[in-house]
C-alpha positions as CSV (number, residue, x, y, z in Angstrom):
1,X,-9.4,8.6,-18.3
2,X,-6.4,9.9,-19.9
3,X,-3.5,7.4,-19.8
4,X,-1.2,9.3,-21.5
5,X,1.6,9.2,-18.7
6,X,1.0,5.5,-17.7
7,X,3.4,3.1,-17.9
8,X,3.4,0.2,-21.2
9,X,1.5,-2.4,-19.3
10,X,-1.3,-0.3,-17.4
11,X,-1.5,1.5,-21.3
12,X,-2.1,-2.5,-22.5
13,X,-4.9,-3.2,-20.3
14,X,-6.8,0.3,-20.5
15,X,-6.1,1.7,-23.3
16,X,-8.8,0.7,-26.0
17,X,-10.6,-1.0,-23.1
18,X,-12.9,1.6,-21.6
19,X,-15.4,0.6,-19.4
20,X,-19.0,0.7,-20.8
21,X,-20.8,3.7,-19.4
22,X,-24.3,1.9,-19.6
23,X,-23.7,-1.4,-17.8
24,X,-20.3,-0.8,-16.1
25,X,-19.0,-3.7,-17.5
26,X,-15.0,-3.8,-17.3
27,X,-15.2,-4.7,-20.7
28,X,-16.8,-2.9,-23.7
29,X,-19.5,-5.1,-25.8
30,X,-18.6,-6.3,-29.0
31,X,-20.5,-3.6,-31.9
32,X,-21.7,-5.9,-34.6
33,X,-23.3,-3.6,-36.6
34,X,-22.4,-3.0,-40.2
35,X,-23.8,0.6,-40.8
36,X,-24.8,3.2,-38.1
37,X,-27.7,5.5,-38.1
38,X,-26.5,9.1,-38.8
39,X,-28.0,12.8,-37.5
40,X,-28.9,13.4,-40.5
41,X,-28.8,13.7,-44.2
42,X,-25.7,14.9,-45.1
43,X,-24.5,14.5,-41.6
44,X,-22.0,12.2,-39.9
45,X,-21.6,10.7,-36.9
46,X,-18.5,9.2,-35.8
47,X,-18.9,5.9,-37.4
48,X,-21.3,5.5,-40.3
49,X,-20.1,2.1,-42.3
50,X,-18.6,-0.8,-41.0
51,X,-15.8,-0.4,-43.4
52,X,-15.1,3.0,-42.6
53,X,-15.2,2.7,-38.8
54,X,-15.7,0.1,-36.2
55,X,-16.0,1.1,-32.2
56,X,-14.6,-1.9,-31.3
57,X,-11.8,-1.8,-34.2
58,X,-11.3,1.8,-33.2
59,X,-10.7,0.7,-29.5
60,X,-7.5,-2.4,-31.2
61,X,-6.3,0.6,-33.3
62,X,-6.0,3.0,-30.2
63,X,-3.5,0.7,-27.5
64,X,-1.4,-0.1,-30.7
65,X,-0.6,3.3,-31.2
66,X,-0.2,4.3,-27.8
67,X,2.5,1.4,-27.2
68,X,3.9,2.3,-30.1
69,X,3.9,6.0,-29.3
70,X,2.1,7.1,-32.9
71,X,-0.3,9.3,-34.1
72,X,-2.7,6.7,-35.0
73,X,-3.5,3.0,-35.7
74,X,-4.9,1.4,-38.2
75,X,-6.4,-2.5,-37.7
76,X,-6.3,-4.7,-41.1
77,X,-7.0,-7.9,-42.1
78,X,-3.9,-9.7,-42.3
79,X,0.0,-8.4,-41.9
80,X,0.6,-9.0,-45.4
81,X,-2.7,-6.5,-45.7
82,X,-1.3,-3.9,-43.7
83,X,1.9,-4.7,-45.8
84,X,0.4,-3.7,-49.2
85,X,-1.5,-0.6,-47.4
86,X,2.1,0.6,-47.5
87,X,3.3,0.1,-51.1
88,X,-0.2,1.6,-51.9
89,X,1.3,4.7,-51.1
90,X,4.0,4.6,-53.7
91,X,3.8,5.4,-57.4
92,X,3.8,3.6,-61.3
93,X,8.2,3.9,-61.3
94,X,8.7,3.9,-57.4
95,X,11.7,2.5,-56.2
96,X,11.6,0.5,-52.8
97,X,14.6,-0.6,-50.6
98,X,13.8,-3.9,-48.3
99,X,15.9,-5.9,-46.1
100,X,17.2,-9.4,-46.9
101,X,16.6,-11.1,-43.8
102,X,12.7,-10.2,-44.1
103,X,9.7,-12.6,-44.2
104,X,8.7,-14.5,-46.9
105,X,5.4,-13.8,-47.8
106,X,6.8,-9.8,-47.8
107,X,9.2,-11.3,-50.5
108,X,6.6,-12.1,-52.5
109,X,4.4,-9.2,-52.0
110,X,7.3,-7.0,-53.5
111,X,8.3,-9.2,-55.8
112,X,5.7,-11.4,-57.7
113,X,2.6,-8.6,-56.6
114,X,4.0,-4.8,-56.7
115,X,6.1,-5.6,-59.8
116,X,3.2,-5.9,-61.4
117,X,2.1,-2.2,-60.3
118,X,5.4,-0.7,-61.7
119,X,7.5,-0.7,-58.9
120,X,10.7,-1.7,-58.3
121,X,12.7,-3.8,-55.8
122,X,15.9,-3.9,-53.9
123,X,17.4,-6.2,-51.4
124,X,20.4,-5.1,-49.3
125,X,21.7,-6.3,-46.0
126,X,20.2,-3.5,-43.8
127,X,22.9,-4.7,-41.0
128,X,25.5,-2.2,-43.1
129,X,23.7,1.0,-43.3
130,X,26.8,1.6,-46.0
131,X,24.9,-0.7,-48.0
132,X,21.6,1.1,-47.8
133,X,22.7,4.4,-48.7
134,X,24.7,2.3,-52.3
135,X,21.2,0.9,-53.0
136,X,19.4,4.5,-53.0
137,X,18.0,5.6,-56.7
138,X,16.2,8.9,-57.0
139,X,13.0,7.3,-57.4
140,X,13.5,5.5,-53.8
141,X,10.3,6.2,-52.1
142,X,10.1,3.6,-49.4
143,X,12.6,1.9,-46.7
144,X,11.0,-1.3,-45.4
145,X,13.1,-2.9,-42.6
146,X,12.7,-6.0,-40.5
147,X,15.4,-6.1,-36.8
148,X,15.6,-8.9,-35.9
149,X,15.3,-9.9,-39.2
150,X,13.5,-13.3,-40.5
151,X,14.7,-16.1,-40.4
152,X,18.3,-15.4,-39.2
153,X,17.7,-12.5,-36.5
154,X,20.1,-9.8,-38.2
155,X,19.9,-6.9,-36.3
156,X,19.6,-3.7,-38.0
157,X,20.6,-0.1,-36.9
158,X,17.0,1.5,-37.3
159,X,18.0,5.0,-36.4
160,X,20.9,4.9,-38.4
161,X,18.8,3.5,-41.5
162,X,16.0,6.2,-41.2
163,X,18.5,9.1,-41.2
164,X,20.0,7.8,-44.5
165,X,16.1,7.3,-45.7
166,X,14.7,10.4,-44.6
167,X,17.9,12.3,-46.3
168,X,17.2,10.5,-49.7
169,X,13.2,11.7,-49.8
170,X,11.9,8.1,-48.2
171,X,9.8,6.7,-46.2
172,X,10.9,4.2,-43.5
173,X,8.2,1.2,-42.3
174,X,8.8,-1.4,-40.2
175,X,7.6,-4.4,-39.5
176,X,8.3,-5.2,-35.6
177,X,6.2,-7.9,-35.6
178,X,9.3,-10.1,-34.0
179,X,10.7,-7.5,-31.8
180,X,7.3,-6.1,-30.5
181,X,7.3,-2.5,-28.7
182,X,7.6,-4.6,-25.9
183,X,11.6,-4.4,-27.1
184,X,11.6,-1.9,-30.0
185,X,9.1,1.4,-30.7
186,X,10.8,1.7,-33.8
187,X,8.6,5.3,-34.3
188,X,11.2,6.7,-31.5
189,X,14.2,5.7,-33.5
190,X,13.0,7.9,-36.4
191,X,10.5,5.0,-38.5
192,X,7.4,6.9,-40.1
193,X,5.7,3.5,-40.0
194,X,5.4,0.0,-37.7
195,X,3.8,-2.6,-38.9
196,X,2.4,-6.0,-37.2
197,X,1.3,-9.0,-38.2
198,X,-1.2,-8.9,-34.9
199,X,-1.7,-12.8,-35.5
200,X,1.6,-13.3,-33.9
201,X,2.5,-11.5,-30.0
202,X,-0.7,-9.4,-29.9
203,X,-2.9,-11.9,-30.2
204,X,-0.7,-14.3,-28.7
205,X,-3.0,-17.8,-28.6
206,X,-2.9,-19.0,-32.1
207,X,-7.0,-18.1,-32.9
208,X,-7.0,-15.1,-34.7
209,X,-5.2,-13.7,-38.2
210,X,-5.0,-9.9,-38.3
211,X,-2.6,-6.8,-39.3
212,X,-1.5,-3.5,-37.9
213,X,-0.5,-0.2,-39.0
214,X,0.7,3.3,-37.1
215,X,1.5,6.1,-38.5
216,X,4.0,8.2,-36.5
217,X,1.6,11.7,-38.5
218,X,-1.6,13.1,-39.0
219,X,-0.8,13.5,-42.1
220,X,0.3,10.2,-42.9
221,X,-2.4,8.3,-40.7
222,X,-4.6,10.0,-42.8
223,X,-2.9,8.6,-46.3
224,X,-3.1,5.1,-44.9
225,X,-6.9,5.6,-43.6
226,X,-8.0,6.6,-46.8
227,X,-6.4,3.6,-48.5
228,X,-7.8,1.0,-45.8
229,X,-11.2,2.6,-47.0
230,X,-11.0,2.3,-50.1
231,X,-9.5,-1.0,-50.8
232,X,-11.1,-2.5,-47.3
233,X,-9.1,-4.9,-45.8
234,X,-10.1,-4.4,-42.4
235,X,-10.3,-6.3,-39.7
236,X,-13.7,-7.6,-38.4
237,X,-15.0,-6.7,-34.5
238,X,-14.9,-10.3,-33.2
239,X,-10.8,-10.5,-34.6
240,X,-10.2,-7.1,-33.2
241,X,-11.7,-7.8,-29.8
242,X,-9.5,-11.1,-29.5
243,X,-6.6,-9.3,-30.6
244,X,-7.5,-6.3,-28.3
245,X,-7.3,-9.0,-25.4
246,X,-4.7,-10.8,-26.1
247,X,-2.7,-7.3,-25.8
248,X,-3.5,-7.0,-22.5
249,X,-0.6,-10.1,-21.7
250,X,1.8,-8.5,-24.3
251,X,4.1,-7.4,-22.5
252,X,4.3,-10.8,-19.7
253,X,4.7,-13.0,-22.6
254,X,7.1,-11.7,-24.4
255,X,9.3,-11.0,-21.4
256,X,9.2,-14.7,-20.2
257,X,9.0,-16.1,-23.5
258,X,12.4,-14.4,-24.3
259,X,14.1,-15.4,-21.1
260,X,13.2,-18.5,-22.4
261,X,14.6,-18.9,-25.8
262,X,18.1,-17.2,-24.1
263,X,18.4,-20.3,-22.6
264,X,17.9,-22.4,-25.4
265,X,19.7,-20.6,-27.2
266,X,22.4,-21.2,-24.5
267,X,21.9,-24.9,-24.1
268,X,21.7,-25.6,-28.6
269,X,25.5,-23.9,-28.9
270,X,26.9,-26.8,-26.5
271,X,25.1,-29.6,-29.1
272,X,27.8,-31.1,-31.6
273,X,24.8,-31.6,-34.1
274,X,24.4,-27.6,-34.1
275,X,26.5,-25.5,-36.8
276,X,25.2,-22.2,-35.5
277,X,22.7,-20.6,-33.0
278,X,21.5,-16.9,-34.5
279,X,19.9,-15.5,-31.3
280,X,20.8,-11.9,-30.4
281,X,20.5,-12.4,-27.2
282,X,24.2,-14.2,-27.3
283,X,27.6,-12.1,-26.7
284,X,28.5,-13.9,-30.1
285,X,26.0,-12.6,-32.4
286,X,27.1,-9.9,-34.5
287,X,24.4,-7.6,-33.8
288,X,24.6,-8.3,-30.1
289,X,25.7,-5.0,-28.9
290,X,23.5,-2.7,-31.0
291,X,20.4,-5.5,-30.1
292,X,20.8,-4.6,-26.2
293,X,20.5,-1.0,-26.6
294,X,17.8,-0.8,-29.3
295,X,15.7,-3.9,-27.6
296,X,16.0,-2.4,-24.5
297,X,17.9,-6.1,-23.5
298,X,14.5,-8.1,-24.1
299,X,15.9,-10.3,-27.0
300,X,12.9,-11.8,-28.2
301,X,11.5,-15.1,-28.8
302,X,12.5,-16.1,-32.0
303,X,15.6,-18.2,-32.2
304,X,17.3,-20.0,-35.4
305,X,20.0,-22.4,-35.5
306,X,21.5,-24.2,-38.3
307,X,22.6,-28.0,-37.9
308,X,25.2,-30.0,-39.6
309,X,24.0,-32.1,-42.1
310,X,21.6,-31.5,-45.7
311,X,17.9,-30.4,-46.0
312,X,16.8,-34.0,-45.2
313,X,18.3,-33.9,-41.8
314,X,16.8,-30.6,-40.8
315,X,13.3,-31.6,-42.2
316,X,13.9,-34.7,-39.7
317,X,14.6,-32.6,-36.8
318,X,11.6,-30.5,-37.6
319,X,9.4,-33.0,-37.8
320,X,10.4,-35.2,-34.7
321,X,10.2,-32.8,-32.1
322,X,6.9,-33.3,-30.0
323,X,5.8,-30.2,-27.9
324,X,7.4,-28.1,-30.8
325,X,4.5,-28.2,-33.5
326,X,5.8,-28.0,-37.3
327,X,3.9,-24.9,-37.8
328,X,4.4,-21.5,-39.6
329,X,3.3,-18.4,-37.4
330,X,4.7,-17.4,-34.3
331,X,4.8,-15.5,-31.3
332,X,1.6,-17.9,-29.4
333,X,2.1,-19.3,-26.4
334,X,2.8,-22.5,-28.1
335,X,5.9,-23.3,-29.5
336,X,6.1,-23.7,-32.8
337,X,9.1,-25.0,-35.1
338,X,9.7,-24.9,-39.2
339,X,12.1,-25.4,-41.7
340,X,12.2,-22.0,-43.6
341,X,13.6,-22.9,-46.8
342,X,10.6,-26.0,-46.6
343,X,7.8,-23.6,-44.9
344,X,8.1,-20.1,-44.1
345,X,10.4,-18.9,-47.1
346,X,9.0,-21.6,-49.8
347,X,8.1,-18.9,-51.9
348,X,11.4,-17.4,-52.5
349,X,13.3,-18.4,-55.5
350,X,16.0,-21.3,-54.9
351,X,18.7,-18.8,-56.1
352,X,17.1,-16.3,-53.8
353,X,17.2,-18.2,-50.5
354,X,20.9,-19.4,-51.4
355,X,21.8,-15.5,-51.9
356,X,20.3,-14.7,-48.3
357,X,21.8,-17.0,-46.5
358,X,18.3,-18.9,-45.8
359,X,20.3,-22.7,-46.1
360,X,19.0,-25.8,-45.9
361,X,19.9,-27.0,-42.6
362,X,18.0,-23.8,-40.9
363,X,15.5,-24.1,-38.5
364,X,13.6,-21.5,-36.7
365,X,11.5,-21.8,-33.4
366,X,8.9,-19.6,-32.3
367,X,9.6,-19.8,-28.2
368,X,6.0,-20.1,-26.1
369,X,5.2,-20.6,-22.9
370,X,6.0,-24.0,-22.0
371,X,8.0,-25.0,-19.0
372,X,12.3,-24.4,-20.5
373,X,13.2,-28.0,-19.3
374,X,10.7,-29.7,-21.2
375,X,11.3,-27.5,-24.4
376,X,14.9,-28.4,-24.1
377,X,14.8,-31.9,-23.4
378,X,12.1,-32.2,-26.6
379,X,14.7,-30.5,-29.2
380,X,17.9,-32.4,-27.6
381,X,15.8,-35.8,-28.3
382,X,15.0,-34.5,-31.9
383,X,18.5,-33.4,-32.5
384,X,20.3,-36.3,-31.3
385,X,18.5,-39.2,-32.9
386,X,20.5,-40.6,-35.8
387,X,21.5,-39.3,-39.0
């Protein structure tokens, strides 16, 4: 069946889940198999290695790039995999163009990892496409963007940023692991490439690490393909099967899960204890406006705030909270909390983290599932107990 025309969530459950013509099961089987057996010398079938090709894999690669509206997916290992697929593509001399406000581990990646590969790295705050186009060189090659961005939800104009790109010779990626295309299909606003870390909101239980690629061309698709082959960090059946199904609730989650952290957000810029709420889901945030037209007004589930007080009271507050788990990761159905300078952005440089705004006193939840009441009444009896 074609579901070309069908709407995102009927695309989530059937896309990449066909039934299996021998059995009728509603669910396809799980293909272990490592190697296939071919027609014939010098012949190949569809799938012939399991590095090369995997039904089941092939099934997780297909409903990403249909909700994502690409040419074609491509299933990795990890995020940070699927992350350094991209900078593969680039060149001894490249020049590469990140966000500020992006995840730390893609912090390192560009900066402790691709150095090494004779590229080069610059950080702007994407928010100003101004300073985008002041941080072009001619050897710019890639674009990698991050809206909202992590930890403090900055909100970046991705059209606007992939004309500038695209008129400067480069490549725009970005990682929508946060926003999901439940809010953004950053391919329609002009990105050649989305990445996921499909550990967070498509697999959505905490069980399962994975990475995701699409590729808005055949001829790019192809580029990426042919590095996933050859340096082979893809993901295994089992992981895309769970990841597969966990896509199938995408789109419920993330709805009520962001409905849920607007109120929280709500409720933690009434506390005396709290400097700041970032949440683009309030009038006050900076990037409000451009947020409700380019996340179709689903906010997301991500929510920082910064309290008063030093690093020892946030790590406090992070650590007494009680259906909150001090975790790293996101997007599961359970909340999770984390001190980013502590946790999730440890690995940039002190100077670094100071320069980006990442202070001490932030702290960044990862909304689930959980009942708002109870979520709110564990964070107001973390916050509140005494300095």
């Amino acid at each position: 069946m074609n579901h070309a025309d069908h709407g995102f969530r009927t695309r989530s459950i059937h896309v990449g889940s066909p039934r299996d013509p021998q059995t009728g099961a509603v669910v396809p089987p799980i293909y272990l198999a490592s190697t296939y057996v071919q027609p014939g010398a010098g012949e190949w079938g569809e799938f012939d290695y399991a590095r090369s090709g995997n039904p089941t894999r092939k099934n997780l690669e297909n409903v990403i790039a249909s909700l994502e509206g690409g040419y074609g997916g491509l299933a990795m290992a990890s995020g940070m995999a699927a992350t350094h697929a991209v900078t593969m593509l680039l060149s001894h001399g490249d020049h590469i163009v990140a966000g500020s406000d992006i995840y730390g581990g893609t912090y390192r990646l560009l900066h402790k990892i691709c150095d090494r590969a004779g590229l080069t790295v610059t950080l702007v705050g994407t928010t100003d496409p101004a300073r985008l186009t002041a941080a072009l060189q001619p050897r710019t090659r890639l674009v990698w963007l991050e809206s909202p961005g992590n930890p403090r939800l900055s909100i970046t104009d991705l059209a606007a940023c992939a004309e500038i790109a695209h008129r400067a010779g480069a490549l725009v990626a970005v990682d929508n692991t946060f926003a999901t295309p439940v809010a953004t299909r950053p391919l329609e606003l002009g990105a050649d490439i989305v990445m996921h870390s499909s550990t967070k909101y498509f697999g959505g239980h905490s069980d399962v690490l994975g990475g995701a690629l699409v590729a808005k061309s055949k001829e790019l698709f192809e580029r990426l393909y042919f590095i996933q082959n050859a340096t082979g960090a893809v993901q295994a059946p089992w992981d895309s099967y769970l990841i597969t199904r966990g896509i199938k609730t995408l789109s419920v989650r993330v709805r009520e899960q962001s409905m849920t952290a607007m109120r929280l957000a709500e409720f933690l810029r009434g506390l005396p204890q709290v400097k700041q709420v970032l949440y683009p889901g309030l009038p006050e945030h900076p990037g409000h406006l451009l947020a409700a037209r380019q996340m179709n007004g689903v906010f997301g589930a991500m929510l920082t705030f910064e309290v008063q007080g030093d690093y020892a009271r946030a790590k406090r507050i992070a650590e007494s909270t009680q259906l909150f788990q001090l975790a790293v990761s996101l997007g599961a159905v359970e909340s999770l909390i984390e001190q980013p300078a502590s946790m999730s952005h440890a690995s940039y440089d002190p100077q670094a983290r100071a320069a980006h705004g990442i202070t001490d006193g932030l702290i960044r939840l990862s909304v689930g599932l959980e009942d708002f009441e109870d979520l709110r009444d564990d964070l107001r009896q973390a916050i509140e107990q005494p300095a």
